[in-house]
C-alpha positions as CSV (number, residue, x, y, z in Angstrom):
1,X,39.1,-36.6,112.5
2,X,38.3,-33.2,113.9
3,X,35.5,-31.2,113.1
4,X,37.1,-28.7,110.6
5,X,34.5,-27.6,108.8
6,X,32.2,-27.3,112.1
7,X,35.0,-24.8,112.8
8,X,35.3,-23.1,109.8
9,X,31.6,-22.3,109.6
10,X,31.6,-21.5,113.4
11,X,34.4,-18.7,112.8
12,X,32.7,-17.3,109.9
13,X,29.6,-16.6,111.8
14,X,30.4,-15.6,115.1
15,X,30.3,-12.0,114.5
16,X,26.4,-12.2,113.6
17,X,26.4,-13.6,117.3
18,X,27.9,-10.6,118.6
19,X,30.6,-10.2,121.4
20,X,30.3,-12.7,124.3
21,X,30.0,-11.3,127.5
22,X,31.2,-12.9,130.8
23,X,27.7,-14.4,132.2
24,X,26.7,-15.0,128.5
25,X,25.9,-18.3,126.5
26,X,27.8,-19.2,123.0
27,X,24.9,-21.5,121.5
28,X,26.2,-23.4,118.4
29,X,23.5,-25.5,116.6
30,X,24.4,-29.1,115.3
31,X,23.0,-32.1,113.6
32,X,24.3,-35.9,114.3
33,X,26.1,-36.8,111.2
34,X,27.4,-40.6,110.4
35,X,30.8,-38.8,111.4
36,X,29.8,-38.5,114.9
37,X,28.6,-41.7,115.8
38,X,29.6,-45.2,117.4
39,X,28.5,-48.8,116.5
40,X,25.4,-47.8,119.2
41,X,24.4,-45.4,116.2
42,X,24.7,-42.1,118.6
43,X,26.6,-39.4,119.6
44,X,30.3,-40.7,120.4
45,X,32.2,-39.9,123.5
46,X,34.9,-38.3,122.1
47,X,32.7,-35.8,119.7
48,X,31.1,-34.4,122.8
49,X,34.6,-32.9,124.2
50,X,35.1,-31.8,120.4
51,X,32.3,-30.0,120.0
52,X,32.5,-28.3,123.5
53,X,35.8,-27.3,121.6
54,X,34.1,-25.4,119.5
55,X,31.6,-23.5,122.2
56,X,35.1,-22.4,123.9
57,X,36.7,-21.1,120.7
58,X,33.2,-19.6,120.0
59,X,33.6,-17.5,123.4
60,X,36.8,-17.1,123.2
61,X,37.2,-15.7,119.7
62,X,33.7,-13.8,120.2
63,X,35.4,-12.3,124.0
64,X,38.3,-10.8,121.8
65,X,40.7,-13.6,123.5
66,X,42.3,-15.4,120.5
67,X,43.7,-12.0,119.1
68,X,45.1,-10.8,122.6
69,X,46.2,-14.1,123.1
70,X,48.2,-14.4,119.7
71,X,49.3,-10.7,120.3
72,X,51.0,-11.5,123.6
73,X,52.1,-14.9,123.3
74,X,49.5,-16.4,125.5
75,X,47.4,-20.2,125.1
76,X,43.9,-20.8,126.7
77,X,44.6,-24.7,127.7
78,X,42.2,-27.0,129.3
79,X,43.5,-28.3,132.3
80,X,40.6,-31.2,132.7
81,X,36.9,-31.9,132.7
82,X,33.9,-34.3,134.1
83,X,31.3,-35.3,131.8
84,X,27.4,-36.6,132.5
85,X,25.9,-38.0,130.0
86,X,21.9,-38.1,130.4
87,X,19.9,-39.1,126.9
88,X,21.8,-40.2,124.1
89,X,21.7,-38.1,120.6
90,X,20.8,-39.7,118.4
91,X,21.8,-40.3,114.0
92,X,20.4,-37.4,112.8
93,X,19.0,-35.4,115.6
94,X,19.2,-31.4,116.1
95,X,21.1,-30.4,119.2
96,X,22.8,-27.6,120.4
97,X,25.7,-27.0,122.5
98,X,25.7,-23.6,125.2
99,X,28.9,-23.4,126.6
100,X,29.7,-20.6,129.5
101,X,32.0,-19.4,131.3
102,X,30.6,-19.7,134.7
103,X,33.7,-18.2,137.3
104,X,36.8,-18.3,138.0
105,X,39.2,-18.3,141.1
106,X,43.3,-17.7,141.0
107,X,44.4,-18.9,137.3
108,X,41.6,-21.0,137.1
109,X,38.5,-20.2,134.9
110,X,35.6,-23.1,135.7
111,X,33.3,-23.0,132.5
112,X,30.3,-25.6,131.4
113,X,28.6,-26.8,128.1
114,X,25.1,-28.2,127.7
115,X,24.3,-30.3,125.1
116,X,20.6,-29.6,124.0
117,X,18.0,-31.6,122.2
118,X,15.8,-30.1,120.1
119,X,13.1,-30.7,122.6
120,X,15.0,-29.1,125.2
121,X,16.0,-31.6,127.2
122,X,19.7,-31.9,128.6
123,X,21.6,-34.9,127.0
124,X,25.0,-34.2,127.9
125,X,26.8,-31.8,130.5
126,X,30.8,-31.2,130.5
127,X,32.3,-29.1,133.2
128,X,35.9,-27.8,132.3
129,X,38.5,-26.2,134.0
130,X,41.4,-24.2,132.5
131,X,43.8,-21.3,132.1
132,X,45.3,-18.9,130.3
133,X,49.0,-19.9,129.6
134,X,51.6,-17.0,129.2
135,X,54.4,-18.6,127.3
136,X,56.9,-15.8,127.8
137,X,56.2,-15.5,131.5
138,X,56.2,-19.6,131.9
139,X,53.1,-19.1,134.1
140,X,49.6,-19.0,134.1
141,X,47.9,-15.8,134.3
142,X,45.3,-14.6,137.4
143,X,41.9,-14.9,135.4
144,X,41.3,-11.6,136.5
145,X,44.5,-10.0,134.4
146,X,43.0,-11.6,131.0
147,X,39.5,-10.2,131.9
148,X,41.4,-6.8,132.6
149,X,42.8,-6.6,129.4
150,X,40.1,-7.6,127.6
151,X,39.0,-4.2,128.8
152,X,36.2,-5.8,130.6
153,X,34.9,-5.9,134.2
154,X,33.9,-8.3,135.2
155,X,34.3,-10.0,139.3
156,X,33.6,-13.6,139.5
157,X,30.7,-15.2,141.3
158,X,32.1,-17.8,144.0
159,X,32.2,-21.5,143.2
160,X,28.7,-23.6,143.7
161,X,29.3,-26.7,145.6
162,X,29.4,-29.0,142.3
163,X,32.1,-26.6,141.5
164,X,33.9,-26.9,144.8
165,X,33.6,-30.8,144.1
166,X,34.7,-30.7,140.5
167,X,37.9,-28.1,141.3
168,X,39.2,-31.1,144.2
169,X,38.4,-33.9,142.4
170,X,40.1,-32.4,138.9
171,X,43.4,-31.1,142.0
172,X,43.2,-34.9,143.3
173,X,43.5,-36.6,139.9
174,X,46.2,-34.4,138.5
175,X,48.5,-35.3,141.7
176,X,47.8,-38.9,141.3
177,X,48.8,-38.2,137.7
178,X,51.7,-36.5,138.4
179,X,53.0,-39.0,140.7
180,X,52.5,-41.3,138.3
């Protein structure tokens, strides 16, 4: 089951966070519900890629990207991630998840969301990669285009060497994939 109302209540306060800005953090505060959990009675696998979900819509939506995109026919798609999981989050337990858009390079955008105990330790990181599909064009769009017309500019930073590793393990995997 997705998180639905998650969403609903993520949509309908984004404007009190205010625009996102490439550089900036969304930061979505969550709970562990019995929803959420595994027979370990934490945090389940899959719930940590939904909820990152939600910190991209948050940016994106926030960024002004969801109307352009719906406007010109375009899809944000994730192309893969890499996960770490650190401490566990517990039944019950405060978190919260600050997602980022960290740089891009070509049509790929690299982005990264931290999943935060209360205490402020790091439980959980996911690194993502993606795009910006143009369905009419049957491409993907230069990161630097969709920044351009959200009116914003913005250049990106280059990749750290995580990044580097993340961008030809994630090209490495996909080929395998494709190849099947």
């Amino acid at each position: 089951m997705y998180v639905w109302a998650r969403m609903a209540r993520m949509m309908a306060t984004a404007r009190s966070r205010g625009p996102y800005l490439v550089g900036g953090e969304s930061r979505l505060v969550f709970r562990c519900l019995p929803t959420d959990i595994d027979f370990n009675n934490h945090l389940n696998n899959a719930r940590y890629m939904m909820l990152a979900d939600l910190g991209r819509i948050d940016i994106f939506l926030r960024a002004g990207l969801i109307a352009l995109a719906r406007r010109n026919g375009w899809a944000p798609m994730i192309g893969g991630l890499q996960v770490a999981y650190v401490r566990e989050i517990r039944l019950w337990r405060r978190f919260e998840v600050v997602s980022s858009i960290e740089t891009w390079e070509g049509t790929s955008v690299i982005g990264r969301h931290r999943f935060v105990l209360d205490s402020g330790e790091t439980a959980a990181q996911i690194m993502t990669t993606g795009g910006v599909y143009d369905r009419r064009g049957r491409r993907f769009l230069d990161i630097g285009e969709v920044v351009a017309a959200l009116g914003r500019s913005a250049e990106p930073r280059p990749l750290t060497e995580s990044e580097q590793l993340f961008v030809a393990s994630h090209r490495e995997l996909r080929s395998s994939a494709k190849r099947g």
